[in-house]
ZAPA-40689 format. One line per field, with one value per residue (C-alpha): residue in three letters; residue number from 1; x, y, z. Coordinates in steps of 0.5 Angstrom, whole numbers, plus 500, padded with zeros to 3 digits. Example, Ala and Ser with C-alpha at 12.3 -4.5 7.8 and 13.67 -1.06 7.14 Angstrom:
# ZAPA-40689
resn: c(ALA | SER)
resi: c(1 | 2)
px: c(525 | 527)
py: c(491 | 498)
pz: c(516 | 514)
# end
This chain:
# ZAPA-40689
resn: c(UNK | UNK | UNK | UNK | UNK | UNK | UNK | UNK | UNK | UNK | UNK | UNK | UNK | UNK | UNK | UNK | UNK | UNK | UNK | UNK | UNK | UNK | UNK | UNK | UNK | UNK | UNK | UNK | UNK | UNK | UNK | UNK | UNK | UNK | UNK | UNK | UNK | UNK | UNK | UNK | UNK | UNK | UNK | UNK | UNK | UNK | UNK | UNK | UNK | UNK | UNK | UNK | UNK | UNK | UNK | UNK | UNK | UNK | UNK | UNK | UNK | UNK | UNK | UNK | UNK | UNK | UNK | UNK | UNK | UNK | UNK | UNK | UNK | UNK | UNK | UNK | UNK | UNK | UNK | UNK | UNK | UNK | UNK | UNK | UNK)
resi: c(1 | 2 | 3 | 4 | 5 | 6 | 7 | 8 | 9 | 10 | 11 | 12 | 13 | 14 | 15 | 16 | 17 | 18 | 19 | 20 | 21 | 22 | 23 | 24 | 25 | 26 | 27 | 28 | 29 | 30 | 31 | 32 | 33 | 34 | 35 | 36 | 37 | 38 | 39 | 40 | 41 | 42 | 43 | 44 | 45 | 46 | 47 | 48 | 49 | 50 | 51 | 52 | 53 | 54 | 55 | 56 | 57 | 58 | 59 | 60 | 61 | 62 | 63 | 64 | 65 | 66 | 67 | 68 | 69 | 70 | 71 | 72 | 73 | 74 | 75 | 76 | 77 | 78 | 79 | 80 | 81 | 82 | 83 | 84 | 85)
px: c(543 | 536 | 538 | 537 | 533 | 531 | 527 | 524 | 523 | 515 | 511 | 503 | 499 | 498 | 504 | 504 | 498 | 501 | 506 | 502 | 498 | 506 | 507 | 501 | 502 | 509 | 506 | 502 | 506 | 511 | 513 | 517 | 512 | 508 | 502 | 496 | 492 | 497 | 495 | 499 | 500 | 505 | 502 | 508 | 504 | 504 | 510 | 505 | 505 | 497 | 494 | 488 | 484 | 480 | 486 | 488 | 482 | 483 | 490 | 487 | 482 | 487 | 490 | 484 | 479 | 473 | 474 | 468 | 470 | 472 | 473 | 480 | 485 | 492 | 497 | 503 | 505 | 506 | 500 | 496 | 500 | 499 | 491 | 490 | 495)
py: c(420 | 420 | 426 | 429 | 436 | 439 | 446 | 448 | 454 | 455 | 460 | 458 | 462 | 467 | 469 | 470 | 474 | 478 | 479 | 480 | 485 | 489 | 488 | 492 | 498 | 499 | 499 | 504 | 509 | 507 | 514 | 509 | 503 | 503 | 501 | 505 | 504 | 510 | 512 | 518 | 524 | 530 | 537 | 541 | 547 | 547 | 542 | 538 | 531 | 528 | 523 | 519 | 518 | 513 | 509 | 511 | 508 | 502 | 500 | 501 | 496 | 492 | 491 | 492 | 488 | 490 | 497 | 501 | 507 | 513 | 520 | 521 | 527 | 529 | 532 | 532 | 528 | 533 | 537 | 531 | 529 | 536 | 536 | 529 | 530)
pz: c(513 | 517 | 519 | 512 | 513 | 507 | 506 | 499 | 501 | 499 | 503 | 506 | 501 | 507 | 506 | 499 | 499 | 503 | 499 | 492 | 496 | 497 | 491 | 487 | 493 | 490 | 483 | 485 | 489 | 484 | 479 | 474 | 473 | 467 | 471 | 469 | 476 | 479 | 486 | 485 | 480 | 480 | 479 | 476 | 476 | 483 | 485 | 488 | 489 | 488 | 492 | 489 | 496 | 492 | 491 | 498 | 501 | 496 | 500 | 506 | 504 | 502 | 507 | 512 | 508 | 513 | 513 | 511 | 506 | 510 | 509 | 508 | 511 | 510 | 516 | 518 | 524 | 528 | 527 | 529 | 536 | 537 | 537 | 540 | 547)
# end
């Protein structure tokens, strides 16, 4: 009986922190969500997705907390490896 391993399963704080912050990015690109703070927005007349580069910049704060405010651009994956090679 001296053996007797028990693990309670609690995370550090860090650890849930880094979770909370997961959480609320979720809420934010969520369509569903009935949270005001959306980092996002549909244009119907366009059929465009719209990204809120305050909110955008926010998140990378979030995760980043040191990151000064940036300007912020929009490309395609491809496109950006085609100029850096």
């Amino acid at each position: 009986m001296n053996n007797l391993k028990i693990d309670l399963g609690i995370n550090r704080c860090s650890e849930c922190s880094k979770f909370n912050k997961g959480v609320s990015i979720y809420e934010m690109f969520n369509w569903a969500s009935d949270n005001f703070d959306k980092a996002i927005a549909f244009d119907k007349e366009n059929d465009e997705i719209v990204v809120f580069e305050e909110f955008l910049m926010y998140i990378i704060k979030m995760v980043n907390p040191i990151q000064a405010d940036k300007k912020i651009r929009i490309e395609k994956l491809k496109d950006y490896w085609d100029k850096v090679k």
